[in-house]
C-alpha positions in Angstrom: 77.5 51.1 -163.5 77.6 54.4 -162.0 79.3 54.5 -158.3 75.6 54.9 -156.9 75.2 51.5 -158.5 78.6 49.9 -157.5 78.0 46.3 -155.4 78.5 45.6 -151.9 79.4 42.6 -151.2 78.1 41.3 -147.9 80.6 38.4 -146.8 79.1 36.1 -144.0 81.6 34.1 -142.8 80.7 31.2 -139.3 81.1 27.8 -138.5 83.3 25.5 -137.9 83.2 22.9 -141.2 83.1 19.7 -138.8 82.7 17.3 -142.2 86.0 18.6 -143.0 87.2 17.5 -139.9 90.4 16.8 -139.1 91.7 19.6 -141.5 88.7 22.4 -140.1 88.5 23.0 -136.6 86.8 25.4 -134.4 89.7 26.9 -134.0 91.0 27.6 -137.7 87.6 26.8 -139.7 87.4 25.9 -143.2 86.9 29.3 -145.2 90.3 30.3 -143.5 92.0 27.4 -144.9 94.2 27.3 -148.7 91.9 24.1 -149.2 91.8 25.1 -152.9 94.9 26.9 -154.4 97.4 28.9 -152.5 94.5 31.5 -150.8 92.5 30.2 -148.1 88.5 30.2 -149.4 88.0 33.7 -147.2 90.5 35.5 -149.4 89.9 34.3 -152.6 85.8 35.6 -151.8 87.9 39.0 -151.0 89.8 38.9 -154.0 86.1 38.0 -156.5 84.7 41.0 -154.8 88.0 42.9 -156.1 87.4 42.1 -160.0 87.7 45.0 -162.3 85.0 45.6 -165.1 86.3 48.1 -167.8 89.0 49.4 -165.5 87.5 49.7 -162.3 86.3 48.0 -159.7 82.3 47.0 -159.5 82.4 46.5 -155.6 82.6 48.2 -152.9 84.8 47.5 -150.5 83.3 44.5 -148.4 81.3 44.1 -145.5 82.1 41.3 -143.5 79.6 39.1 -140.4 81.0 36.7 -138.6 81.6 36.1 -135.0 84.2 37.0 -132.4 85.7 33.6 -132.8 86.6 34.2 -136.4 87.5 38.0 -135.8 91.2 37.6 -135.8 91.4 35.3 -138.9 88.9 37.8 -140.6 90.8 40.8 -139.8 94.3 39.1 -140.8 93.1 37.7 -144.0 91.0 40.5 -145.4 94.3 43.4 -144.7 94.9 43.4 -148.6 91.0 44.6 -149.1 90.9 48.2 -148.3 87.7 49.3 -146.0 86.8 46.3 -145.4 84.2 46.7 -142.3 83.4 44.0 -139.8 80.4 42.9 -137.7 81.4 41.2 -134.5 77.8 38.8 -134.1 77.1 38.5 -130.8 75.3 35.5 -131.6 75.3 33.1 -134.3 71.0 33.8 -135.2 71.3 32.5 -139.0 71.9 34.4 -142.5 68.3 35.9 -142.2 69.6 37.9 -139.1 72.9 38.4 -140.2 72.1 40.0 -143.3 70.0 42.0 -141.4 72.5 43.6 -139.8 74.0 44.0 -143.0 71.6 46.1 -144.5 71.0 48.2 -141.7 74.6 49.8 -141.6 73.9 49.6 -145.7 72.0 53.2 -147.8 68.9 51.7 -148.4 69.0 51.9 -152.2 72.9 50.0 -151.9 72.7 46.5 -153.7 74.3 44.0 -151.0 76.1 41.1 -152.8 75.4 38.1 -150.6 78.2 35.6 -150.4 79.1 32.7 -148.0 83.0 32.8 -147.4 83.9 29.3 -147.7 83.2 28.8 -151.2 85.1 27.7 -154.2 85.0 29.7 -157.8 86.6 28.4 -160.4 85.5 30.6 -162.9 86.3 34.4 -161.7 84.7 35.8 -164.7 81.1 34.0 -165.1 80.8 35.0 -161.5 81.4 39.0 -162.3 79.2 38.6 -165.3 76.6 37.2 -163.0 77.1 39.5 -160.5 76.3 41.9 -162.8 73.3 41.0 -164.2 72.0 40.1 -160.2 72.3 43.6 -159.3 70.8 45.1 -162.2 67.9 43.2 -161.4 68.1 44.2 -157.6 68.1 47.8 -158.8 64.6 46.9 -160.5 63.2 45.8 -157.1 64.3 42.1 -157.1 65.5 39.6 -154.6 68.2 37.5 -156.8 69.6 33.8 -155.9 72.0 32.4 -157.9 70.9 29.6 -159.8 74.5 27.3 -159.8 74.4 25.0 -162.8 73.4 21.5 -161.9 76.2 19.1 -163.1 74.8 16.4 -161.1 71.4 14.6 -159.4 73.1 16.4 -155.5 70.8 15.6 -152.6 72.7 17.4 -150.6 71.5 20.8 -152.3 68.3 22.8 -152.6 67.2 23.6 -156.5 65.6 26.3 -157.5 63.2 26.0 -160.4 62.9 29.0 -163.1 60.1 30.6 -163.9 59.6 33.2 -166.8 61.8 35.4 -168.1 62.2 38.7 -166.8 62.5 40.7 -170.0 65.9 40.7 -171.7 67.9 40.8 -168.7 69.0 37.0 -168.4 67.3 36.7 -165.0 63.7 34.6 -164.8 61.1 34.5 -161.9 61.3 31.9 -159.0 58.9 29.8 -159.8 59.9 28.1 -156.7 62.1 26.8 -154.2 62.8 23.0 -153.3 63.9 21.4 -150.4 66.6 18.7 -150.5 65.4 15.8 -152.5 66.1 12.7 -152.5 68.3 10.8 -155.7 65.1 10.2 -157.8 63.9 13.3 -157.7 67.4 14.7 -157.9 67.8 13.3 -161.4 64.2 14.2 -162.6 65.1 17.6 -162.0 68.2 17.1 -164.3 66.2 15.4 -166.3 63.5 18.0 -166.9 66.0 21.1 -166.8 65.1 24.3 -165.8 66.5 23.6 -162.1 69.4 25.0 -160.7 71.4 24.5 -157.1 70.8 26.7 -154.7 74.0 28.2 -153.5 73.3 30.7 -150.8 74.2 34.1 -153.4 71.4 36.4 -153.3 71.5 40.1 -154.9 69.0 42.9 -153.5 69.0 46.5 -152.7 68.9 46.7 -148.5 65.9 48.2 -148.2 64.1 45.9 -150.6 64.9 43.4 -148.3 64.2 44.4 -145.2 61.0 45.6 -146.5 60.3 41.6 -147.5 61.8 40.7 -143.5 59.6 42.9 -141.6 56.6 41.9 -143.9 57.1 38.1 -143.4 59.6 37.8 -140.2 58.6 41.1 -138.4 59.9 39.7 -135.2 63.7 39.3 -136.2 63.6 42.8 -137.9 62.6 44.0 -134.6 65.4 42.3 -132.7 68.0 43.0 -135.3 66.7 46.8 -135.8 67.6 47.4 -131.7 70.7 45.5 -131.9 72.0 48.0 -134.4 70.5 51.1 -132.9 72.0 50.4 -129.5 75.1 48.9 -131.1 78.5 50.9 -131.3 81.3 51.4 -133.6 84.8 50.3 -132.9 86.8 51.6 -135.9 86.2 49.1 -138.7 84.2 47.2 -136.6 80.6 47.2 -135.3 79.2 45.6 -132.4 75.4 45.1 -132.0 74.0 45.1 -128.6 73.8 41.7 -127.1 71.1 41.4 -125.4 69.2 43.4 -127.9 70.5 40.7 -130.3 69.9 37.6 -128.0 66.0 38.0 -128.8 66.5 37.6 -132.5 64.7 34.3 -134.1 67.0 32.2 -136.1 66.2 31.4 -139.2 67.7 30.7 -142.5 67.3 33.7 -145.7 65.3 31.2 -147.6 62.6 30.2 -145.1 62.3 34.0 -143.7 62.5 36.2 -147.1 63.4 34.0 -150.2 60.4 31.5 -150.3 57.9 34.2 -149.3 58.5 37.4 -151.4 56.9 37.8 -154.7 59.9 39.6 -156.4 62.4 36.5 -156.5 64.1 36.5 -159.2 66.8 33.7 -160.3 69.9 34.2 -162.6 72.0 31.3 -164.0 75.8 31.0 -162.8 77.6 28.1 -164.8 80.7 29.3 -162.9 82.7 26.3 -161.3 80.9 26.3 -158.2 81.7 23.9 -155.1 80.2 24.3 -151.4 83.5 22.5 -150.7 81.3 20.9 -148.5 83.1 17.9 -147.5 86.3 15.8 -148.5 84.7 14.2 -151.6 83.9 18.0 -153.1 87.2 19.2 -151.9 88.6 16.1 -153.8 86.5 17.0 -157.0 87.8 20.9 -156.3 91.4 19.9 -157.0 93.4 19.5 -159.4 93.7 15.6 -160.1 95.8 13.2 -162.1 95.1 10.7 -165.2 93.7 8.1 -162.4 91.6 11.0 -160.5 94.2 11.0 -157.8 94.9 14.2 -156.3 97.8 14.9 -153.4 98.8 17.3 -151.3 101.7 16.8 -148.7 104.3 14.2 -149.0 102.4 10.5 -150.2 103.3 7.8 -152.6 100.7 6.1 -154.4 100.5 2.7 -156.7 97.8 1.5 -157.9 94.8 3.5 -156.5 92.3 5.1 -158.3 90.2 8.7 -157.3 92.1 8.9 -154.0 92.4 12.1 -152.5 95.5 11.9 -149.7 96.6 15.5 -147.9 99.2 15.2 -145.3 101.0 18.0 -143.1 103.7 16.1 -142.5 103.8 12.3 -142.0 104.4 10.4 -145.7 101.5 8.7 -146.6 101.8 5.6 -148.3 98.7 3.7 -150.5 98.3 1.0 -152.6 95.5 -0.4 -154.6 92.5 1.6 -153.5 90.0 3.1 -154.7 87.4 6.1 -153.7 89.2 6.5 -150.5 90.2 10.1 -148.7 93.1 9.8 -146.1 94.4 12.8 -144.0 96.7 13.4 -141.8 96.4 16.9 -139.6 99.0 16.8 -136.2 98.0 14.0 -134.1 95.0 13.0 -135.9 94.5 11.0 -138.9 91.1 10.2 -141.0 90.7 7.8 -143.9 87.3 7.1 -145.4 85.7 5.9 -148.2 84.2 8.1 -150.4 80.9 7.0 -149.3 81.7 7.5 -145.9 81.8 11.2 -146.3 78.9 12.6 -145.6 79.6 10.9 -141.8 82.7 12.7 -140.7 80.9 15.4 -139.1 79.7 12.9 -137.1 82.5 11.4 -135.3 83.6 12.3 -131.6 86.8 13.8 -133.4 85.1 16.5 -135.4 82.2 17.2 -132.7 84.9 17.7 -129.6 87.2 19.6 -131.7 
């Protein structure tokens, strides 16, 4: 790639991981936690968007959105990336908006690496190759997801089903986009191939998609359009107007651009992807041992079978289960089934954090 061509990726980085509760909190949220490895998720997304391809770098240096409640973890975790930029959301108005903003501070023709920051990568290298092969296509006009390799009938996913080929470039046309479904459906998809997750990792040049906003959500290009132009600089960072900003729709990427354009394209990632979404993904994130046990902090266990235990300071002590997740964060402690997880967003804990 020529430096013309080089990637930018586009980082968006809000919420507060509730179903990760008691270890995410509003206060320290989930991508800024070393959930997987000694890097919290928000710097190992720094460091993929630092991999080197033939001796230099095929990024940019990132672009970050988030929100001024995650501003100080952002800027203290993303020092070791040189020019990284910020922009302070005055608002939390979805991805479509935030990418928005994105791509308005973007050249028009620069191809905008979409990533969510609180995602685990186990394989660095599929990821640059797919990367890759994303943004050749987005230099061709397309709007690229990711198409994670689906190792398992998830319900808690959307899929995206692959169309044609799209010549020799290892990309293939959306043929479409599928809501959640339940297990039965889940597994026909498996069963049939030609499905893949939907991870939230889309590849297009800026202007190419805000061409496919205003034509299909004119009304948040609008809002996000005078945010920016009345917005104002701060060094690295760069603060839309408010108000401006406050009459922005929200709305998700996939509803607003992804399920509407005719240019969506889909290339494969087989890359050791997990949303980490919640304690039993974390679990399946980690290293484990010969029992599918996996520890972190100080814990004894005898007997027990796929147990995840993580502790920052109390020992933990089980014996003889199975499928179970215990935690210990300060004052609070959760243990769950396996089954259970799904529910831990939901308890007075994580919602009054």
């Amino acid at each position: 790639m020529s430096d013309k061509q080089t990637i930018t990726p586009v980082v968006l980085c809000g919420g507060s991981g509730t179903r990760l509760w008691p270890r995410s909190r509003a206060a320290h949220p989930k991508p800024f936690l070393p959930l997987v490895g000694d890097q919290t998720l928000f710097e190992a997304t720094l460091a993929r968007a630092g991999a080197r391809a033939g001796g230099r770098s095929v990024f940019a240096p990132p672009l970050v959105v988030t929100g001024a409640a995650h501003l100080a973890h952002v800027e203290a975790q993303s020092a070791a990336a040189d020019g990284t930029r910020v922009i302070v959301e005055p608002a939390a108005k979805n991805t479509a908006a935030a990418i928005a903003l994105a791509a308005l501070v973007l050249p028009a023709d620069a191809v905008m690496l979409v990533c969510p920051s609180d995602h685990h990568i186990g394989d660095a290298a599929a990821f640059l190759g797919a990367a890759r092969s994303a943004a050749e296509l987005a230099k061709d006009g397309w709007l690229v997801a990711f198409g994670i390799e689906a190792t398992a009938p998830e319900t808690g996913f959307g899929y995206v089903r692959q169309g044609e080929a799209i010549g020799a470039t290892g990309g293939f046309r959306v043929a479409s986009f599928v809501e959640k479904p339940d297990l039965a459906r889940a597994q026909s998809f498996l069963d049939a191939g030609g499905y893949s997750w939907n991870g939230g990792i889309f590849a297009f040049r800026a202007g190419d998609f805000l061409a496919e906003l205003g034509a299909h959500r004119p009304a948040i290009l609008a809002a996000v359009k005078d945010a920016v132009a009345k917005g104002v600089w701060d060094g690295q960072r760069f603060h839309p107007d408010a108000a401006a900003f406050a009459a922005c729709p929200s709305e998700s990427v996939d509803y607003a651009v992804m399920e509407n354009t005719a240019r969506a394209a889909v290339v494969p990632a087989a890359m050791a992807w997990s949303d980490i979404g919640n304690w039993q993904a974390l679990h399946e994130a980690r290293e484990q041992d010969a029992a599918g046990n996996s520890v972190k902090g100080r814990a004894e266990l005898v007997d027990c079978r796929n147990v995840l235990v993580e502790s920052d300071g109390p020992r933990v002590s089980v014996i003889g289960l199975s499928d179970v997740i215990v935690v210990v964060d300060g004052d609070e402690v959760l243990v769950t089934s396996i089954a259970g997880v799904q529910k831990v967003g939901k308890l007075s804990g994580a919602l009054n954090q």
